[in-house]
MARBAKE-935926 format. One line per 3 residues: number of its first residue (from 1); their letters; for each residue x, y, z of N, C-alpha, C. Coordinates in steps of 0.1 Angstrom, whole numbers, plus 5000, padded with zeros to 4 digits. Example, Ala and Ser with C-alpha at 12.3 -4.5 7.8 and 13.67 -1.06 7.14 Angstrom:
% residues 2
1 = as = 5132:4943:5078:5123:4955:5078:5132:4967:5078; 5128:4978:5071:5137:4989:5071:5129:5000:5079
END
This chain:
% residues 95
1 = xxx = 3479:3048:4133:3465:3053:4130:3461:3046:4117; 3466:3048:4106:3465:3039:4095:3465:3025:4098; 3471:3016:4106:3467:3001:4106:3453:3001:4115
4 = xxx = 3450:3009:4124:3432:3008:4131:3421:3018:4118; 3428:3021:4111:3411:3022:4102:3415:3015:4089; 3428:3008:4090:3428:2996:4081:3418:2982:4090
7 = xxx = 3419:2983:4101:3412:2973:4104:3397:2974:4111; 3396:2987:4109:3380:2992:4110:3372:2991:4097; 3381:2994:4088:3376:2993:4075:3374:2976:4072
10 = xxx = 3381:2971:4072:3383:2956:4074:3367:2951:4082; 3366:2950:4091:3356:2946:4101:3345:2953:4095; 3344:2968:4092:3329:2973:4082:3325:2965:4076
13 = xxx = 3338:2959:4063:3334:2950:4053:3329:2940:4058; 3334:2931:4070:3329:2918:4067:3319:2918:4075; 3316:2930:4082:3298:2929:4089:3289:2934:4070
16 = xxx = 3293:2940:4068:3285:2943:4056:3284:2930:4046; 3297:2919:4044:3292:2909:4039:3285:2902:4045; 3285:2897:4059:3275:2891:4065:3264:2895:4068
19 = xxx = 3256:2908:4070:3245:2910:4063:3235:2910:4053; 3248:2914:4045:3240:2913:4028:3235:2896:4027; 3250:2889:4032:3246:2870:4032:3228:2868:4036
22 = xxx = 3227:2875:4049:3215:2871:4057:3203:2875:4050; 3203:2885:4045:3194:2895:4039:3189:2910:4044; 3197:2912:4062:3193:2916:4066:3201:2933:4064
25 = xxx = 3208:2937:4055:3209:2946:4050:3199:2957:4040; 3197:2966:4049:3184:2978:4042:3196:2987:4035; 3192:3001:4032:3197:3006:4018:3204:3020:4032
28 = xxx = 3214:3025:4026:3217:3035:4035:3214:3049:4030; 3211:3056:4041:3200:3074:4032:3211:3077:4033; 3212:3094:4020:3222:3101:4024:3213:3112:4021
31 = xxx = 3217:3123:4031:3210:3136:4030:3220:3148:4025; 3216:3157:4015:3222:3167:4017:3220:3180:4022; 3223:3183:4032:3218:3196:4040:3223:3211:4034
34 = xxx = 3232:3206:4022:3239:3222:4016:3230:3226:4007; 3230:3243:4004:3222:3246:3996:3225:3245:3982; 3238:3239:3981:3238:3233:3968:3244:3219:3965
37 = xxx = 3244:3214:3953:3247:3200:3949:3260:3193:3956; 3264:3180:3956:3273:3172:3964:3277:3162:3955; 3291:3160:3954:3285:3145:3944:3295:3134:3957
40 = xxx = 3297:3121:3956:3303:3112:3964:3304:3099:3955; 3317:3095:3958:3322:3083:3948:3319:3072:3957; 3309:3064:3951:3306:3048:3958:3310:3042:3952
43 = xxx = 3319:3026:3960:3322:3018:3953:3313:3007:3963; 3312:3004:3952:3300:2984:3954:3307:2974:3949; 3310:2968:3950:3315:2954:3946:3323:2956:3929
46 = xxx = 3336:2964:3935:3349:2968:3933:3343:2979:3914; 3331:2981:3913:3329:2994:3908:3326:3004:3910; 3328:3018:3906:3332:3024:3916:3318:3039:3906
49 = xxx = 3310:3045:3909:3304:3052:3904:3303:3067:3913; 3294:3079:3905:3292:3086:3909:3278:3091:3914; 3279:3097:3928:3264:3098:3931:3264:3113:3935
52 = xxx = 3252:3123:3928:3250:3131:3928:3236:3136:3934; 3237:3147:3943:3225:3150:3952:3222:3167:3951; 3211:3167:3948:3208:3180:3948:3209:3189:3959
55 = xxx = 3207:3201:3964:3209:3209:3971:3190:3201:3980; 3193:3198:3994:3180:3194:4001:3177:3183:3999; 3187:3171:3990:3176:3161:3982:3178:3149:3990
58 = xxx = 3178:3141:3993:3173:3130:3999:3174:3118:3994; 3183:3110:3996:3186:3095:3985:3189:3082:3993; 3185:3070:3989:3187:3060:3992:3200:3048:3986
61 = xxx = 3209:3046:3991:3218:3039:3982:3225:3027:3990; 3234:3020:3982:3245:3011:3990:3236:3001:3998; 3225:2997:3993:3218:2981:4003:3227:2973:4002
64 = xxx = 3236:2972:4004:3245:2958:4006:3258:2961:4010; 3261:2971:4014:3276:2976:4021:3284:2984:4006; 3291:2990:4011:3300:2998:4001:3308:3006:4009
67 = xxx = 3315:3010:3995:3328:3022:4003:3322:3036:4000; 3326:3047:4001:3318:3060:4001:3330:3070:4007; 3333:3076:3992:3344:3090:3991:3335:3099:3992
70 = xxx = 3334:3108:4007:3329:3121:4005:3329:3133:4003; 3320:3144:3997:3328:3156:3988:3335:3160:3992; 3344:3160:4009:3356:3169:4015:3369:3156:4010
73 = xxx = 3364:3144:4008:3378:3133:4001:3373:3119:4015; 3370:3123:4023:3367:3112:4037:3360:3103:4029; 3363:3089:4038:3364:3081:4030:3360:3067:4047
76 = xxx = 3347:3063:4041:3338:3051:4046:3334:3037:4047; 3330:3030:4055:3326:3021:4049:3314:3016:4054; 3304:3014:4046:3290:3011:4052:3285:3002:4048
79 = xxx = 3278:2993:4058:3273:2982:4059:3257:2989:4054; 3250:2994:4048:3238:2999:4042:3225:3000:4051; 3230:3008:4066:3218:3006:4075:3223:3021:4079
82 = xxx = 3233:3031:4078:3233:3045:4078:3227:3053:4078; 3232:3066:4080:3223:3074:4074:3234:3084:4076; 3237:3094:4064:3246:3101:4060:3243:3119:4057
85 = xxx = 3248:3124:4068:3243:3139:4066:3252:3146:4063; 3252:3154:4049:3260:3164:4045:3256:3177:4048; 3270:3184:4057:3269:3198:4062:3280:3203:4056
88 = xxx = 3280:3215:4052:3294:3223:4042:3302:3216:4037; 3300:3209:4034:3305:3200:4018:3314:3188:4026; 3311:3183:4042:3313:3175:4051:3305:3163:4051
91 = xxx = 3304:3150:4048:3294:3140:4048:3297:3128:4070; 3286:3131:4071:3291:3123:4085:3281:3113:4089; 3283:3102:4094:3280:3092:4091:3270:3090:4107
94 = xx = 3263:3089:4106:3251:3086:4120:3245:3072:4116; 3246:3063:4134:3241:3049:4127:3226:3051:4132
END
């Protein structure tokens, strides 16, 4: 199981670099649907930051592919055309 989402993860990336190449990568939403705050560790081009969402709030991030640790620890990789719904402190990924 670990070598297929080593190589899922793998294949993410390099549809996400060939997007971003073309231009044809948009920014990926994340929603939070909890009634309170969420934070999620994105990394972009091997820095790694924090993103924080208010309880209902609504954000745009990662236009160019990234990795994305979510508040349960789950752990992504998005090419920046997602869209990301957080339910009980669960982030799940809808394309």
């Amino acid at each position: 199981m670990v070598n297929a989402l080593t190589a899922k993860t793998k294949i993410l990336a390099a549809l996400a670099l060939s997007f971003g190449a073309l231009g044809l990568a948009h920014a990926a939403t994340i929603v939070n649907k909890d009634e309170q705050a969420r934070t999620l560790v994105v990394t972009e081009g091997g820095s790694k930051s924090e993103l924080s969402l208010a309880a209902g709030e609504t954000m745009d991030f990662c236009p160019s592919g990234c990795f994305v640790t979510m508040p349960n620890g789950d752990r992504e990789a998005l090419i920046g055309t997602e869209t990301i719904e957080i339910r009980d402190g669960v982030g799940r990924v809808k394309q």
